[in-house]
C-alpha positions as CSV (number, residue, x, y, z in Angstrom):
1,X,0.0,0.0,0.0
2,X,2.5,2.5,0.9
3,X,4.5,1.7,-2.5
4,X,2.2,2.1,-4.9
5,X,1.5,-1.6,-5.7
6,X,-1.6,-2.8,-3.3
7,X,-4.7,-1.0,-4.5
8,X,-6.7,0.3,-1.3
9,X,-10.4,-1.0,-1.4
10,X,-12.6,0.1,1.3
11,X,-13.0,-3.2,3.0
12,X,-8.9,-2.3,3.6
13,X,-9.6,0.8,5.2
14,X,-12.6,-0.5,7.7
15,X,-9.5,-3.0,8.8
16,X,-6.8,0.1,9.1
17,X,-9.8,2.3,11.1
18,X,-10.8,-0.4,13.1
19,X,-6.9,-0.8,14.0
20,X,-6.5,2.5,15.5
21,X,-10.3,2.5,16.6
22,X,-12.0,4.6,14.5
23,X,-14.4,4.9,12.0
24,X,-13.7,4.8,8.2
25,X,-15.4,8.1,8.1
26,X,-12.7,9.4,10.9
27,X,-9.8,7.8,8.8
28,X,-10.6,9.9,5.6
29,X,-11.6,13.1,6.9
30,X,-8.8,15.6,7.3
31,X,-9.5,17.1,10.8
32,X,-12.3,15.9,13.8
33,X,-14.7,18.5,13.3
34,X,-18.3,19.2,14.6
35,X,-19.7,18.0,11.4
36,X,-18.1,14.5,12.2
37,X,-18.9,14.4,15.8
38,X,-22.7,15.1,15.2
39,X,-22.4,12.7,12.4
40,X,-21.1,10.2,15.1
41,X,-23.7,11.1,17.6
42,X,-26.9,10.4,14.9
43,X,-25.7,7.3,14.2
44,X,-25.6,6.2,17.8
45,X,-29.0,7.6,18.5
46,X,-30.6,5.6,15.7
47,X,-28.6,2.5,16.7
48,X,-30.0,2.8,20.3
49,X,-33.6,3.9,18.7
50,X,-32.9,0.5,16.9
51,X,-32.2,-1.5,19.8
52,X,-35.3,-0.4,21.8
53,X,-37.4,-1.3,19.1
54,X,-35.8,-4.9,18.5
55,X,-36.2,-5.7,22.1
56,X,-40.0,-4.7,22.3
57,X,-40.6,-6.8,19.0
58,X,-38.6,-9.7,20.8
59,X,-41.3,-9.2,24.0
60,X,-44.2,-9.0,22.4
């Protein structure tokens, strides 16, 4: 990769993001801004929005 002769796919970069614990979106953007962070946070409020609602199918 870093001469030239390993093309870079993205399933490549979730392994290099997840190696330094970030996400792919954190890898390729060129500073941590707000825009990322709120990003960040949406996706965790709709992953926990998704979880309530996976649990009350699972009890009902």
């Amino acid at each position: 990769m870093e001469t030239g002769t390993t093309d870079l796919n993205l399933s490549r970069l979730n392994q290099i993001a997840k190696l330094f614990n970030l996400t792919t979106v954190q890898l390729l953007a060129d500073s941590d801004s707000d825009e990322i962070k709120d990003y960040e946070k949406e996706v965790n409020a709709i992953t926990q929005k998704l979880q309530q609602r996976e649990e009350e199918i699972i009890e009902h």
